[in-house]
Steps between C-alpha positions, in 0.01 A plus 500: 500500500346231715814304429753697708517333809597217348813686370863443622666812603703485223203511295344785671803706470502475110148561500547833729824622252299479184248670690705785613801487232367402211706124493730298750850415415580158620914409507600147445827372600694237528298321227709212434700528217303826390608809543342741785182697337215758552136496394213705492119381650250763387573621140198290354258709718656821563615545166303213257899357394673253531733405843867615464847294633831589513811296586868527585527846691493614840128473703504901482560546155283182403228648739485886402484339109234316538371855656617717268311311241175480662545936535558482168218305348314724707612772293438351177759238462319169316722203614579238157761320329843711424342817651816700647487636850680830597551596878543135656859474525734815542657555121324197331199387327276180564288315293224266587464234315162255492513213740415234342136331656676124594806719659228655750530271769493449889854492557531899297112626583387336785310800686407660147336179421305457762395873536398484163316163527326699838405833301410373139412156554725332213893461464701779479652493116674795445863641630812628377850473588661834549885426379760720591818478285903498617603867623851399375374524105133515526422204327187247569508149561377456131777698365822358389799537655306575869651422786402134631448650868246736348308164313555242807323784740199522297368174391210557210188431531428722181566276136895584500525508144520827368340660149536853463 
């Protein structure tokens, strides 16, 4: 695109990952009162779904999830509300859950934003929350009796209300 020099080198970088990998992981930390987190740039191209975020865990484990997940939506996986995730964390399941479209904001998508703004020419609208649950009794922040460390690590930007 025409547009490129006009690119920071930030900018250029993303736009050479999802080029080459498929998506960029972008870590964010020491986001005020939020907890650090990981998200994806490149699922609404290289896969037509929705931008994934994780909180609460290490930058590795936060950055080969988001990866993990992009391999497997390559392989079949369709990303949505409740879908369980096996092969993201060592002995547990996640689950994404639907970010809701007001909780998609600068200060959690910034670089997915813009890249999709850049590629599609409208607002990126769809992402989901992949939520891990406590390794001590494998509960999710939605469950009762889960550990408050588990909740207070993974804010929600899904509805928290649960109906199953």
């Amino acid at each position: 695109m025409n547009g490129n020099r006009n690119l920071t080198d930030y900018e250029r970088k993303i736009l050479a990952n999802v080029d080459k990998y498929g998506c960029h992981v972008t870590y964010v930390f020491d986001n005020g009162d939020d907890p650090d987190f990981s998200y994806s740039t490149g699922f609404t191209r290289t896969l037509n779904q929705g931008e994934v975020i994780v909180f609460g865990l290490p930058r590795e484990v936060m950055h080969s999830m988001v990866n993990r997940t992009m391999e497997q939506c390559l392989g079949g996986l369709i990303l949505n509300d409740f879908v369980q995730i096996s092969g993201l964390l060592e002995g547990f399941d996640v689950i994404a859950r639907t970010v809701l479209p007001q909780r998609i904001e600068r200060q959690f998508f910034n670089s997915a934003m813009w890249f999709h703004r850049r590629e599609f020419a409208s607002e990126l609208t769809v992402a989901y929350q992949l939520v891990w649950p406590s390794a001590v009794n494998g509960l999710f922040p939605w469950d009762e009796s889960c550990p408050k460390t588990v909740i207070d690590l993974q804010p929600p930007l899904y509805k928290p209300e649960v109906v199953h």
